[in-house]
N, C-alpha and C positions, 0 to 999 in steps of 0.2 A: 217423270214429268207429270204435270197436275194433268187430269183428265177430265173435261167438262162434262158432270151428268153420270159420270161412275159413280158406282158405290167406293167406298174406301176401302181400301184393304190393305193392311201393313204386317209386313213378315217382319218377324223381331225373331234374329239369327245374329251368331257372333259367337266367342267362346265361352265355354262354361265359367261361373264364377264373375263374367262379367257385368251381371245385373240385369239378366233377364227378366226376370220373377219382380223388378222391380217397375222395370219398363212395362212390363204386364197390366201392372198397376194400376201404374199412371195413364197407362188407353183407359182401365176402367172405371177411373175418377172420372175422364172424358166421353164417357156414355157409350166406350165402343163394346161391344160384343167380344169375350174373350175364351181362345179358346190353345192349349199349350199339348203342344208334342203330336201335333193331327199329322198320321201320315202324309208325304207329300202325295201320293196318288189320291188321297179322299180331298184336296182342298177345295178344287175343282167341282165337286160334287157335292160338297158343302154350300158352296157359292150359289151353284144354281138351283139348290133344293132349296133355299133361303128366299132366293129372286124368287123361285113360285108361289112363294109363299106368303110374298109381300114384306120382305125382312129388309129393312132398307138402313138401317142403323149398319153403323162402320163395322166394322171386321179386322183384331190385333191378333194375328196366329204366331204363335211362340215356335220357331224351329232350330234345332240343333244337333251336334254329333249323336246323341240319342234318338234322333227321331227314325220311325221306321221307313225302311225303303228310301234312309238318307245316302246323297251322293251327291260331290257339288257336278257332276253331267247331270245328273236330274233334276239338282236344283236352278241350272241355269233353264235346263228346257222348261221347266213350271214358270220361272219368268218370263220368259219370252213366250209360251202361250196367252198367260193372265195379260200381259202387256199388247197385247194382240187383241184383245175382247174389247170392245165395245163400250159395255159396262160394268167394267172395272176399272179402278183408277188406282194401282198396285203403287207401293213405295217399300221396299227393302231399306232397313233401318239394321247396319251390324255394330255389336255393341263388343268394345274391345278393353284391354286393359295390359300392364306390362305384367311379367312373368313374375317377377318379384310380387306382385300387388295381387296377382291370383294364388299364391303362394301362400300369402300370409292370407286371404279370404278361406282358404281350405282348412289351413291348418285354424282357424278362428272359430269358425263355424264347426270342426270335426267332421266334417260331410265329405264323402268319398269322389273323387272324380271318376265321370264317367268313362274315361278312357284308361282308370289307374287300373289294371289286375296285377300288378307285383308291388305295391305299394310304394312306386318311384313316383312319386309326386311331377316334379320338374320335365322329366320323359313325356310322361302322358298329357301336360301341357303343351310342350311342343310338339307329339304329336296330332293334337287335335290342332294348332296351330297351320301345320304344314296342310292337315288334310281341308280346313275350312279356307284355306289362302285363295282360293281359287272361285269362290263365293264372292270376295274381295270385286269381281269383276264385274259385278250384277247388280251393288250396292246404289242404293239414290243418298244414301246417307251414312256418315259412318263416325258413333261417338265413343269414345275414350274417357272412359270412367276412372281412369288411374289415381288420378287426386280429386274424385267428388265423391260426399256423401251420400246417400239415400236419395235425404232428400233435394239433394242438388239436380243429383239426373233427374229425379219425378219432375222438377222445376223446368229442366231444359225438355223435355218430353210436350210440358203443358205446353211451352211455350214458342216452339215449332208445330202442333200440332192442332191444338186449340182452332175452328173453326174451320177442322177439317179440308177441304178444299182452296179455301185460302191463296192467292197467286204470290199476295205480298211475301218478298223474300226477306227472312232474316241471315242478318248481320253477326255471329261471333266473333268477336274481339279477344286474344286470350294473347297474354305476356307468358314467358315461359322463360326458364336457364337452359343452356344447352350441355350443362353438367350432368343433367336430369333426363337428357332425351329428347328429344323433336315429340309434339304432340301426335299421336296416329289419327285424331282426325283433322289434323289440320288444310285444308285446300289451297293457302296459299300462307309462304314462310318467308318473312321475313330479316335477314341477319344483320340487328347493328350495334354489333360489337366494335364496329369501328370507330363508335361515338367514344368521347371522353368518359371515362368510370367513375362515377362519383365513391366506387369502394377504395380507392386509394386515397379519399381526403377525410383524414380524423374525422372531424364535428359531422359528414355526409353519410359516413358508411352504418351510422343505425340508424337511417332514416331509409323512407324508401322513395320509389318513385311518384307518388302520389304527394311529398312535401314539395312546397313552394321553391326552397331552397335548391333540393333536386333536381328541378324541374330547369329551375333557372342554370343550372352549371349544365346541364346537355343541351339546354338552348345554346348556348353560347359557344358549342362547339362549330365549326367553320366550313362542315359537311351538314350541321343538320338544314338551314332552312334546303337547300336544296332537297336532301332525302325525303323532307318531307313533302316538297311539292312535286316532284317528280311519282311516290307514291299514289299521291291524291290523283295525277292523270290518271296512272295505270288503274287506279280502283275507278276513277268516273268512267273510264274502257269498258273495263271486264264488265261491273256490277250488273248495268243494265243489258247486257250478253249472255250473262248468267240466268238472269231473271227470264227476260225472253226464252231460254232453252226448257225453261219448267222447274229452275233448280232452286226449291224451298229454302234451304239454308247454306251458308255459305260461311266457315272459319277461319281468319285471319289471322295469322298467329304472326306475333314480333318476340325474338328471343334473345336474350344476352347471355354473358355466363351466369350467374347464377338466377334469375330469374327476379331480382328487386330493386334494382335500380332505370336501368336503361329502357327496357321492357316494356317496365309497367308505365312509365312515364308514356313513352310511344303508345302503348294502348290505351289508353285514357286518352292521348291528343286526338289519335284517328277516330274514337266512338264518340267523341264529342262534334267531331268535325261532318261524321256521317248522320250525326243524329241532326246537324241541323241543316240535311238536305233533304229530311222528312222519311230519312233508314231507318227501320227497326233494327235495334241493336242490342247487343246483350256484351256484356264485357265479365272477362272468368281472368284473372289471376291464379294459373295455376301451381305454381312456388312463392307466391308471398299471399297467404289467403288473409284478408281483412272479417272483421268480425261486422 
């Protein structure tokens, strides 16, 4: 939750390979102070040697299964201290990815995992997996880097983050296949697979949701207006509940089977319909990427 009159300070924790060092980054494009692998017992003592000092610029500390005098009991108690002060206004950002995707990142790069000592790549992913799950519990936000660039995450970083303190919540929109996996950051999923498939119709199936054509054969299926007004309560519900609780960003994901027809269409209707209730919105297609 946004904290009026804190300094900022954001822990960038999640597993290795999932784009830490990028997220890093992108804080210090955004003017914040960066600083990577700080034990968790010195944050603390960072913070207030900083406040004496007159240090009032944000604060991005990089932590993960490497860090010293790491433990997720310790790292839940450093959260709920920091969140307990005053002045600080702490946000936990974990950055995630699937195993296959951290897989080929290791083996790309040649860089050893930090949990790897017998050279079992796969093991040592899941272990660091199981032991940071529990961090999972503490998070304010939590992005999936599975199918984005570089500089895609730098983008979503700017673009949650950018003016710091900030109340206005943002909106992601992201279409997905459920071939592929449920998004891990997605906060709220939606399945409609029960719309008519435009992959069973010749001249439809290499097109995608974004053509007019497409667009027009899942309107005309005989659950959608309803789906979609019934959605549009449940988001005018939640959104402004969301917002009120402190909560910056918030992912909507709409998924079909494979991620380009049904989806994409659905997400495109809802970020257009949210943008024009004056939502910051951001829209990610993440199985049919557009150029």
């Amino acid at each position: 939750m946004t904290k009026a009159g804190g300094r900022r300070l954001v822990i960038v924790t999640g597993l290795s390979g999932a784009g830490k060092s990028i997220a890093l980054n992108a804080f210090e494009d955004l003017g914040y102070e960066i600083v990577d692998n700080l034990p968790l017992t010195m944050i603390e003592q960072l913070m207030e040697e900083q406040a004496a000092a007159g240090v009032s610029e944000p604060l991005a500390v990089g932590i993960d299964a490497r860090t010293f005098h790491f433990s997720p009991d310790a790292f839940a108690a450093l959260a709920a201290r920091l969140r307990a002060k005053p002045d600080v206004d702490l946000h936990v950002l974990f950055l995630d990815a699937s195993d296959e995707t951290l897989v080929r990142r290791f083996s790309e790069t040649r860089r050893r995992h930090p949990l790897d000592a017998d050279g079992r790549l796969p093991e040592a992913i899941e272990r660091e997996r199981t032991l940071m799950a529990p961090v999972l519990e503490v998070v304010d936000s939590r992005l999936d880097t599975t199918a984005r660039k570089g500089a895609d995450t730098k983008k979503l970083i700017h673009d949650r983050f950018a003016g710091g303190s900030a109340v206005q919540m943002v909106v992601s929109i992201t279409s997905f296949g459920f071939a592929n996996g449920v998004p891990r950051d997605a906060d709220l999923v939606f399945d409609v697979r029960f719309l008519r498939n435009p992959h069973y119709v010749p001249d439809l199936k290499p097109q995608t949701g974004r053509d007019p054509a497409v667009a027009a054969y899942v309107r005309a299926d005989e659950g959608y207006d309803a789906f979609v007004a019934k959605v549009s309560d449940l988001l005018g519900f939640l959104l402004p509940r969301y917002r009120d609780e402190g909560k910056s960003y918030l992912t909507v994901a709409f998924g079909c089977t494979g991620g380009r027809h049904r989806s994409v269409m659905l997400a495109e209707t809802f970020a257009a319909r949210l943008e024009l209730d004056g939502i910051v919105v951001q829209v990610h297609h993440r199985d049919t990427p557009f150029a």
